[in-house]
C-alpha positions in Angstrom: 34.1 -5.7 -4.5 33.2 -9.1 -3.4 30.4 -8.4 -0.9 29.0 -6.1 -3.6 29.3 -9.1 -5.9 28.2 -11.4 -3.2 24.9 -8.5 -2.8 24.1 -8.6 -6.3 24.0 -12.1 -6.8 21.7 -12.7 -3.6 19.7 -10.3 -4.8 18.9 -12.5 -8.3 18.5 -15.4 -6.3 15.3 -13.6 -4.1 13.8 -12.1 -7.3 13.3 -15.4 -8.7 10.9 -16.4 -6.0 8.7 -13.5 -7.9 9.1 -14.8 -11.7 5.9 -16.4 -13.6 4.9 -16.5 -17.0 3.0 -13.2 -18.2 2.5 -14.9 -21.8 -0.6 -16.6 -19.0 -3.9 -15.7 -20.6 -5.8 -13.5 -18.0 -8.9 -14.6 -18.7 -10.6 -12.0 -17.3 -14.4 -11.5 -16.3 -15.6 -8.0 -15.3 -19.1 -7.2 -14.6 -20.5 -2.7 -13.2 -20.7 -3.7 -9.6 -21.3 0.3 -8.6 -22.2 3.2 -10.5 -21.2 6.7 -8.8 -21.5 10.3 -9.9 -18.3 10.3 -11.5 -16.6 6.6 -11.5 -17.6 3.2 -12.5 -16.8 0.0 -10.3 -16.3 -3.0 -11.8 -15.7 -6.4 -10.1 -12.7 -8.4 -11.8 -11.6 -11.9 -11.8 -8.2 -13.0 -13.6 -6.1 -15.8 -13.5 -2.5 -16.1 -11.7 0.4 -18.3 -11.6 -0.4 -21.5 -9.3 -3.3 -21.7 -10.4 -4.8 -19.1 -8.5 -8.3 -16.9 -9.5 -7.4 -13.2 -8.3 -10.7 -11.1 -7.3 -10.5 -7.3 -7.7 -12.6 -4.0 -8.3 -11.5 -1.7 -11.0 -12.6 2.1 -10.4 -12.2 4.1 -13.6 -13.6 7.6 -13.6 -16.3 8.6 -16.0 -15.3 10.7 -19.0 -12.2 10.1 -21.9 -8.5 9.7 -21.5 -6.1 7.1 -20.5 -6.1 7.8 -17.1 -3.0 7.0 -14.5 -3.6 4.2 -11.9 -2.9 4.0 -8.9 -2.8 -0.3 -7.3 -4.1 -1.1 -3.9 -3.4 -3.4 -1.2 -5.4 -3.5 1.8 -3.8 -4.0 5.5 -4.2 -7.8 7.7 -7.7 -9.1 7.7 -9.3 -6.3 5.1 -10.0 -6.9 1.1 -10.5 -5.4 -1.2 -13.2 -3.3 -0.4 -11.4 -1.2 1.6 -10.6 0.9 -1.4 -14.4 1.8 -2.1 -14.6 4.7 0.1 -11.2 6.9 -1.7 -13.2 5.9 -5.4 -14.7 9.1 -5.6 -11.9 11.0 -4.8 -9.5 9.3 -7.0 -11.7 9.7 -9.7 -12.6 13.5 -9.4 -8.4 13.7 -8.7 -8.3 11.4 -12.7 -7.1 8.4 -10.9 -8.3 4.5 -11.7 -7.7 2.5 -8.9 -7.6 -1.4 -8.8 -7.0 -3.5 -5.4 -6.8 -7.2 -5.1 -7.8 -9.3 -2.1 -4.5 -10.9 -0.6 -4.4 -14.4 -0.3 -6.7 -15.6 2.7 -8.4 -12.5 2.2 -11.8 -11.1 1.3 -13.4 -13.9 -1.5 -9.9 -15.6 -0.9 -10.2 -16.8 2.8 -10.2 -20.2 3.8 -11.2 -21.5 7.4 -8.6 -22.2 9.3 -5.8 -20.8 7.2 -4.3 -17.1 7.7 -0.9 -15.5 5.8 0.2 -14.4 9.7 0.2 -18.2 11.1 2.7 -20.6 12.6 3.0 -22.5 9.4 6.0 -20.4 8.4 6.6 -21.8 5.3 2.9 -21.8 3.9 2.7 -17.7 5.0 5.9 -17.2 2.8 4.0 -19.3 0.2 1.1 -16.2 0.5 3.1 -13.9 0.7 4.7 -14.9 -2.6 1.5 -15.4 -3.9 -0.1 -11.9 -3.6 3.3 -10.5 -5.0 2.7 -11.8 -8.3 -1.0 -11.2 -8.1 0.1 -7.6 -7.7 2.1 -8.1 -10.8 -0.8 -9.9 -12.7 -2.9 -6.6 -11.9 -0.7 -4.8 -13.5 -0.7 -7.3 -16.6 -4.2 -6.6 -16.4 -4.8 -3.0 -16.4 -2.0 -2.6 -19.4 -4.7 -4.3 -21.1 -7.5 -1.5 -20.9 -7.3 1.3 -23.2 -8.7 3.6 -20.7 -5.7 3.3 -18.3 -2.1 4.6 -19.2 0.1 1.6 -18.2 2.9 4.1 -18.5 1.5 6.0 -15.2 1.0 3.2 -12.6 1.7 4.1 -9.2 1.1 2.0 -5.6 -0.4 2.6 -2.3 -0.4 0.3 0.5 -0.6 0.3 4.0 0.1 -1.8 6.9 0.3 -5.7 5.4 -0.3 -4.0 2.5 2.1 -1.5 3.0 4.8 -4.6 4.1 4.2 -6.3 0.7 3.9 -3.1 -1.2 8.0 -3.0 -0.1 8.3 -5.9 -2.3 6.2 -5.6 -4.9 7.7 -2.8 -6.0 11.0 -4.0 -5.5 10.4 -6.4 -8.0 7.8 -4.9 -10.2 9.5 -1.9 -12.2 6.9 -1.0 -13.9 5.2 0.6 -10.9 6.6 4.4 -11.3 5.8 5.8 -7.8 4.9 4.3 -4.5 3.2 5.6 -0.7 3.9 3.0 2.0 1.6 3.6 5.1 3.0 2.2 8.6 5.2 -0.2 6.9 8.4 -2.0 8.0 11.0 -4.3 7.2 13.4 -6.6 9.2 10.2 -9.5 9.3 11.9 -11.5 12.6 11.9 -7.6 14.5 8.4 -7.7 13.7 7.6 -10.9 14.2 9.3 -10.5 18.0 8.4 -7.4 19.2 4.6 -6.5 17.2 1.9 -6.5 19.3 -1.0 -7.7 16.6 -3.2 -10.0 18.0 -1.9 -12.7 15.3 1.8 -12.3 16.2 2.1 -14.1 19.9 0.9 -17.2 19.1 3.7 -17.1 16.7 5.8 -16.1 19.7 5.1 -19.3 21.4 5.6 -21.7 18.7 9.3 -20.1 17.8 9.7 -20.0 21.7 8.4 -24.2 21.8 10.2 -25.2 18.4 13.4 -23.3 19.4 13.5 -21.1 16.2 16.1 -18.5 16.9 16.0 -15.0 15.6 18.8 -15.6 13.2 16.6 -18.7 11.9 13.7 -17.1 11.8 15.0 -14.3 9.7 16.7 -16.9 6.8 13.1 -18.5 6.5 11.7 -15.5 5.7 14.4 -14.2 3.7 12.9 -14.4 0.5 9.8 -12.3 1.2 12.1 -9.5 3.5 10.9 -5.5 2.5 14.5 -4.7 3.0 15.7 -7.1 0.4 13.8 -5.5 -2.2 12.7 -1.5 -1.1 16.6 -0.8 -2.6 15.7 -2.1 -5.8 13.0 0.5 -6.4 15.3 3.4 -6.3 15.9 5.9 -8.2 12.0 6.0 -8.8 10.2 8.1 -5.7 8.8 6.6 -2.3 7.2 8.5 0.1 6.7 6.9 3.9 3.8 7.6 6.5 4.7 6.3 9.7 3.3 6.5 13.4 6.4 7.3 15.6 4.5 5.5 18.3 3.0 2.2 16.1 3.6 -0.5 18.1 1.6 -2.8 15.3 4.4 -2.2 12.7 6.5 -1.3 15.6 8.6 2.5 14.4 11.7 0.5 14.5 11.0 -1.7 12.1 9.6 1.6 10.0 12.3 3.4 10.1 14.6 0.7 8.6 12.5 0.4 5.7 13.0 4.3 4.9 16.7 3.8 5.7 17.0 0.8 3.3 15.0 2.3 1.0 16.8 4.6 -1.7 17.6 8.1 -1.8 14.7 9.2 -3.8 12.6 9.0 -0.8 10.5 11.6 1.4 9.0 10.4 4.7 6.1 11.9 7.1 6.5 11.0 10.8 3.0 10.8 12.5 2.5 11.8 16.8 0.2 8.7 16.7 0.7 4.7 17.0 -0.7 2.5 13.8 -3.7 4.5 13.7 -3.1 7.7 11.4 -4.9 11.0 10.5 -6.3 9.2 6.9 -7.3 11.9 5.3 -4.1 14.5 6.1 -2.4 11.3 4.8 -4.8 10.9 1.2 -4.1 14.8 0.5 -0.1 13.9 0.9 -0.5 10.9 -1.8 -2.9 12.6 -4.2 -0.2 15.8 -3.9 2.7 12.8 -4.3 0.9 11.1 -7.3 0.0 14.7 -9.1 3.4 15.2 -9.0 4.9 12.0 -9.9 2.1 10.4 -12.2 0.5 13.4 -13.7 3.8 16.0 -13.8 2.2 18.6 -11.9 4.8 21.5 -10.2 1.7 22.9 -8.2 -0.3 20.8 -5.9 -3.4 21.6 -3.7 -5.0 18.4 -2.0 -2.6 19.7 1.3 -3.8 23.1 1.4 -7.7 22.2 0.5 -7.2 20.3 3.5 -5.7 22.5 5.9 -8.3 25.4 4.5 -11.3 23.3 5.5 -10.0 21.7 8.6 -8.3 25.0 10.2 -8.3 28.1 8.3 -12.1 28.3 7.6 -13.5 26.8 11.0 -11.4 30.1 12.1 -12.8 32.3 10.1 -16.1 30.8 11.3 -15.2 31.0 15.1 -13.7 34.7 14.5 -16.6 36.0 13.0 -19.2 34.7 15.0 -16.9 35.9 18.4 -17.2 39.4 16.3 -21.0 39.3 16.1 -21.1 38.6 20.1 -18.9 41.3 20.8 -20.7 43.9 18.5 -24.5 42.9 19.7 -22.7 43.2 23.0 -21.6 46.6 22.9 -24.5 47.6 21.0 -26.5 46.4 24.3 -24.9 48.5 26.4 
């Protein structure tokens, strides 16, 4: 009874890292940055705690409703932008999507500063950072009377998918979440990854002395598997390479072990790389379900019908025609 005490109480102590003001005017500026056939871009700025001016894109589809919304968060080294090419999907599928840039991302990067870096403690700061810019975003969209901010669901993957661990750990009003090549247990990570940012890392634990064990109480407070628990009973779903050696599958499958029991994960024969678009019909199926209460779902099997069945049918027939002129040659 006292560890669980003990649990709870640490638990309090890491969410405050993640508390700001949401009284904070926004202050939002949005300009149409692209029109498509059925969505509308707009590029968004709005103000965070720190003082900290958070750049965005907004994709609502054309027509009426409140329409669910699904929040964004790009992997190490993209922005934003990565989100552009799933807009017209999401939108003919009645999703809004918004993605941020992380901090030292996209319109955010500075030279000579990274959130993967030796200064430890300035990469917790980022981390801590995008968190609640996640959490303004959200502040944000509950603001547009063309988004339902009782349908807001995430997707993240690889850094994105890391912090999207937390976020929602500490956000509840995110109501469904798809974590792609994720993990927790930061100093695993941190030792074993094989991301080009990670080794110099390596060598300055290795030439400061930082043990494991000290590495892992720095980075305590921004730890997926601190938070994923807190997300529970509301669904996860996982994608994960069984041979990632990025977000090594170790550190993947701790995260869905930590994680709570309303969970579903898809093991991938692949390493950080997955097959995207297998992967967008399971979340679009996921998010039907969870954000839009649909019992029958169809982005799987429109997928599996165009990549397999048909090309079959294609192949069959035209071995049929060869056969028949064939025999009708002899």
């Amino acid at each position: 009874m006292r560890h669980l005490s003990s649990e709870r109480s640490e638990n309090r102590d890491l969410l405050k890292f993640y508390e700001y003001d949401r009284s904070m005017p926004l202050n939002v500026s949005e300009e149409v940055y692209i029109e498509g056939s059925n969505y509308i871009i707009y590029k968004v700025y709005f103000d965070s705690a720190n003082g900290e001016r958070v750049p965005a894109l907004l994709s609502i589809p054309k027509g009426e409703g409140k329409f669910p919304c699904i929040i964004f968060l790009h992997g190490y080294g993209g922005s934003k932008e990565d989100v552009l090419s799933f807009a017209g999907l999401a939108a003919s599928s009645g999703y809004a999507l918004i993605a941020i840039d992380a901090e030292y991302h996209g319109e955010r990067r500075e030279e000579g500063k990274a959130l993967y870096s030796t200064d430890l403690e300035d990469s917790r700061r980022g981390i801590i950072q995008t968190i609640i810019d996640l959490r303004r975003a959200v502040d944000y969209v509950e603001t547009r009377p063309d988004i339902d901010g009782k349908r807001i669901g995430y997707v993240g993957g690889s850094m994105g998918g890391i912090l999207g661990a937390i976020f929602i750990g500490v956000e509840p009003r995110i109501k469904a979440a798809a974590l792609l090549v994720a993990g927790g247990n930061m100093s695993l990570m941190i030792m074993k990854s094989e991301h080009p940012s990670i080794p110099p890392i390596r060598e300055y634990l290795r030439k400061k002395g930082i043990s494991h064990e000290d590495l892992q109480k720095i980075l305590d407070p921004v730890e997926p598997l601190n938070f994923i628990r807190n997300f529970s009973p509301r669904p996860v779903v996982f994608h994960l390479g069984r041979f990632d050696r990025i977000v090594p599958a170790e550190a993947g499958e701790q995260l869905y072990k930590r994680a709570g029991y309303s969970k579903k994960v898809y093991w991938y024969d692949t390493g950080h790389n997955l097959p995207l678009d297998l992967v967008v019909s399971r979340i679009l199926d996921f998010m039907d379900r969870e954000l839009m209460g649909k019992t029958i779902t169809f982005h799987e099997a429109k997928y599996r019908l165009s990549k397999f069945i048909i090309p079959a049918i294609i192949i069959t027939a035209i071995i049929l025609a060869v056969v028949i002129a064939w025999k009708r040659g002899c």
